[in-house]
C-alpha positions as a printed Julia matrix, in Angstrom:
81×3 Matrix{Float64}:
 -33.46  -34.97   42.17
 -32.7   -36.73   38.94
 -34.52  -36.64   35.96
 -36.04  -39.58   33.86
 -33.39  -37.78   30.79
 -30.28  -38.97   33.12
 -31.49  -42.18   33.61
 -31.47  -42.99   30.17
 -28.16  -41.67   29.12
 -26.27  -44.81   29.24
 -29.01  -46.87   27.68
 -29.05  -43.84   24.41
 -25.11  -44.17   24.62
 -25.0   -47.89   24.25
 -27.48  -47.49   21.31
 -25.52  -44.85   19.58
 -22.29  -47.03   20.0
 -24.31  -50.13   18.31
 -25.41  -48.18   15.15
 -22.13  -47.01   15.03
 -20.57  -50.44   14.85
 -23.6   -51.86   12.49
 -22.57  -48.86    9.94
 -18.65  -49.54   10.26
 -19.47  -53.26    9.49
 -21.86  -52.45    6.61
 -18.99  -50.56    4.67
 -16.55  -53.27    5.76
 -19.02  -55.94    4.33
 -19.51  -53.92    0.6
 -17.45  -56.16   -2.07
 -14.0   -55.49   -2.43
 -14.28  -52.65   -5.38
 -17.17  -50.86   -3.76
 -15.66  -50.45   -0.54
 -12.53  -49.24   -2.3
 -14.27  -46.12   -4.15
 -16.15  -45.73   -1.31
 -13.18  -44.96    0.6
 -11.47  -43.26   -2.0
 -14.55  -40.86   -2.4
 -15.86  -40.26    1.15
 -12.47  -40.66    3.19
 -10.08  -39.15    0.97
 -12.09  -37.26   -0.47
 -11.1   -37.42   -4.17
 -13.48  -36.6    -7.08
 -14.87  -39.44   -8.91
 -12.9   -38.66  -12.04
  -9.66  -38.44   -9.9
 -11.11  -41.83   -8.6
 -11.02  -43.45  -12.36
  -7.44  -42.32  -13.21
  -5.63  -43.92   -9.84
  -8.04  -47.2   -10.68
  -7.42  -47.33  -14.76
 -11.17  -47.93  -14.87
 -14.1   -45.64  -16.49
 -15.69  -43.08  -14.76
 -18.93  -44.66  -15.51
 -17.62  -47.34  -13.73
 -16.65  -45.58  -10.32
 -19.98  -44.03  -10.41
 -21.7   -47.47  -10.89
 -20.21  -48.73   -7.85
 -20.29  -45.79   -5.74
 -24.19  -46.06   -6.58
 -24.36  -49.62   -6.01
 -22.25  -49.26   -2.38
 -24.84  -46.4    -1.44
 -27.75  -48.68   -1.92
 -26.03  -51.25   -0.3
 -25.87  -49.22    2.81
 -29.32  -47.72    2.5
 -30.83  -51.21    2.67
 -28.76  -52.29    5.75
 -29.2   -49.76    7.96
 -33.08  -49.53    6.87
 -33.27  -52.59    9.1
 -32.29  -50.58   12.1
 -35.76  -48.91   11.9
């Protein structure tokens, strides 16, 4: 006998994959210089300082947009709820 949990399997699958690709195409939409930090910080997985010396700019500044990127992201996938 099957359960009501199998028959929705594929159905919580294809929703899983979906949020997936919304999030990937929320980073890919952030501007240029956000996305870069971004990936800097949370892919490679350098510090924030380490982040202003390879980009000459101020550490303020990587923090600014890091911030900025975050919120960004926060307000896209809030409209997923």
């Amino acid at each position: 006998m099957l359960d009501e949990q199998d028959d929705c399997e594929p159905e919580r699958q294809l929703l899983v994959a979906e949020r997936e690709a919304y999030a990937r195409s929320s980073i890919i939409a952030l501007p240029d210089e956000q996305l870069r930090v971004i990936r800097l910080s949370f892919f490679d997985g350098l510090a924030h300082a380490e982040i202003a010396n390879l980009l000459g700019i101020p550490l303020g500044t990587v923090k600014s947009r890091i911030r900025l990127a975050l919120q960004r992201l926060r307000d896209r996938v809030g409209e997923l709820k």
